[in-house]
C-alpha positions in Angstrom: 109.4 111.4 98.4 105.9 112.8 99.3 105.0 112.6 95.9 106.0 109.0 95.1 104.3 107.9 98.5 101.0 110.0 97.5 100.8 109.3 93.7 101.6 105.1 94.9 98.8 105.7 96.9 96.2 106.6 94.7 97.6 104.0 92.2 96.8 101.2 94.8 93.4 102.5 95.7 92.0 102.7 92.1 93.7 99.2 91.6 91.2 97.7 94.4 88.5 100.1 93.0 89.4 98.5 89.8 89.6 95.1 91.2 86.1 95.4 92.9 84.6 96.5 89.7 86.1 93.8 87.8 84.8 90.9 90.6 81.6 92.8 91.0 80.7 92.9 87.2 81.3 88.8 86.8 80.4 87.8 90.1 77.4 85.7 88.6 80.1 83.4 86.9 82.1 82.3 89.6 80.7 79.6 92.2 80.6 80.0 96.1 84.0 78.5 96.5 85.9 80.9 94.1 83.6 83.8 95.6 84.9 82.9 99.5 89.1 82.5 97.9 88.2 85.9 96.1 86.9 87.6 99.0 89.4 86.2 101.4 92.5 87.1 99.2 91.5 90.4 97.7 90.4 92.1 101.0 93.3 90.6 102.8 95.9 92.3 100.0 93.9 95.4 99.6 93.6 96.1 103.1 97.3 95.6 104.1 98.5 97.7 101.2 95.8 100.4 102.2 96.5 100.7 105.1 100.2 100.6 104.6 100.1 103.5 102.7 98.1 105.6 104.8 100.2 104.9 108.0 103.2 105.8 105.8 101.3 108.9 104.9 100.4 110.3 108.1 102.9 109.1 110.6 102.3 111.6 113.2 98.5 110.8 113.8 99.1 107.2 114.7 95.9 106.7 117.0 93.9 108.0 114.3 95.7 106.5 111.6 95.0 103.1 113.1 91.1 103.5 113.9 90.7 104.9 110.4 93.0 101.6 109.0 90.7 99.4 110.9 87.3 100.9 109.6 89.0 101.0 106.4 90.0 97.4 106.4 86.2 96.2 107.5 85.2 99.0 104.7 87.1 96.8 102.4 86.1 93.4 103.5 82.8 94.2 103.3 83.0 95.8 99.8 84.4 92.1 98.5 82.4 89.7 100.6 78.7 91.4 100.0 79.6 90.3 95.8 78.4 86.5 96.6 77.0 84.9 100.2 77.4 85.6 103.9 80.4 82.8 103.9 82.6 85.3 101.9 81.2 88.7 104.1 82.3 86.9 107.5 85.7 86.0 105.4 85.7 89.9 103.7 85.2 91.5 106.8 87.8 89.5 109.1 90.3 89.5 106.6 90.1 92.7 105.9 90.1 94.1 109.7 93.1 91.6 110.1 95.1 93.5 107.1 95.0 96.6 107.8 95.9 95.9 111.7 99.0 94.1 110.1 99.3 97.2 107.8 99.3 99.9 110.5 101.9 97.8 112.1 104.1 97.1 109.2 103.9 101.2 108.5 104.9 101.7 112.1 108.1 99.2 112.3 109.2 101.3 109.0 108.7 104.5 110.5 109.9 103.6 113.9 112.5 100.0 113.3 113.2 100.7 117.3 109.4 99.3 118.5 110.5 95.8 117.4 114.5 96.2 118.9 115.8 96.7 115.1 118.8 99.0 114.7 117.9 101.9 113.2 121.1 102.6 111.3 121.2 100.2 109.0 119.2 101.8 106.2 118.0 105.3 106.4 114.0 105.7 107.1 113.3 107.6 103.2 115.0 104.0 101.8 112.9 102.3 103.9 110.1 104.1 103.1 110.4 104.1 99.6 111.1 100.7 99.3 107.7 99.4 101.1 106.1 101.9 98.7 107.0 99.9 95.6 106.9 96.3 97.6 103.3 97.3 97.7 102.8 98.7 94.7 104.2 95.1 93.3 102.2 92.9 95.8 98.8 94.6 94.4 100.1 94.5 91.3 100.9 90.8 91.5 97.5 90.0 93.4 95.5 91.6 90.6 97.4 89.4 88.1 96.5 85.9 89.7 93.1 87.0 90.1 92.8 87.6 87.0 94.5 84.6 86.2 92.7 82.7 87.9 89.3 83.4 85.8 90.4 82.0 83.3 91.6 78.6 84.8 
């Protein structure tokens, strides 16, 4: 399970890394508007699933976990929003703070379903695991596609 969790991992972060690259290299076609949506939605899904992942990675570290998520997450923002004006930095950088708190949380609920007052024997935790692996595996995947799709609208 290690595996699947570590190789989904890396699959996400070169998808952002990829995602970046592609936003970064036609960022003089797009107007401010498009530029704020981009930066707003791609930090947003890039951060959550990042940070996601690397709580579902290291469990036991959770303090850390969650400061590194955070700086991550701003890391992130700030990556998308510097590709156009200070409208989409402000957006990059709270979004993608906001993500990876919701992230670290989402990895903890799965880790732990008692925090919230779920029962904890209704699926075991490696199901649970391994199905918020591939829901974020899918969600970036999906994200990438209408952003994509939506250059050429």
């Amino acid at each position: 399970m290690s595996v699947l969790l570590i190789s989904v991992t890396f699959i996400n972060f070169f998808a952002g890394a990829w995602l970046y690259l592609r936003l970064r290299k036609s960022r003089l076609l797009f107007s401010d508007r498009f530029g704020y949506t981009a930066s707003y939605f791609t930090s947003s899904i890039v951060g959550l699933v990042a940070s996601l992942n690397l709580t579902l990675l290291f469990p036991v570290q959770f303090e850390i976990v969650g400061v590194l998520n955070i700086l991550l997450g701003i890391t992130i923002g700030y990556l998308f929003g510097s590709l156009l004006n200070e409208q989409s930095l402000i957006a990059g950088i709270y979004n993608g703070g906001t993500s990876a708190i919701m992230g670290t949380m989402l990895g903890t609920v799965v880790k732990k379903p008692a925090i919230c007052g779920l029962p904890e024997n209704i699926v075991s935790e490696q199901e649970m695991i391994i199905f918020f692996i591939l829901f974020s595996l899918c969600i970036q995947g999906i994200a990438a596609l209408l952003l994509l799709f939506s250059f050429k609208a």
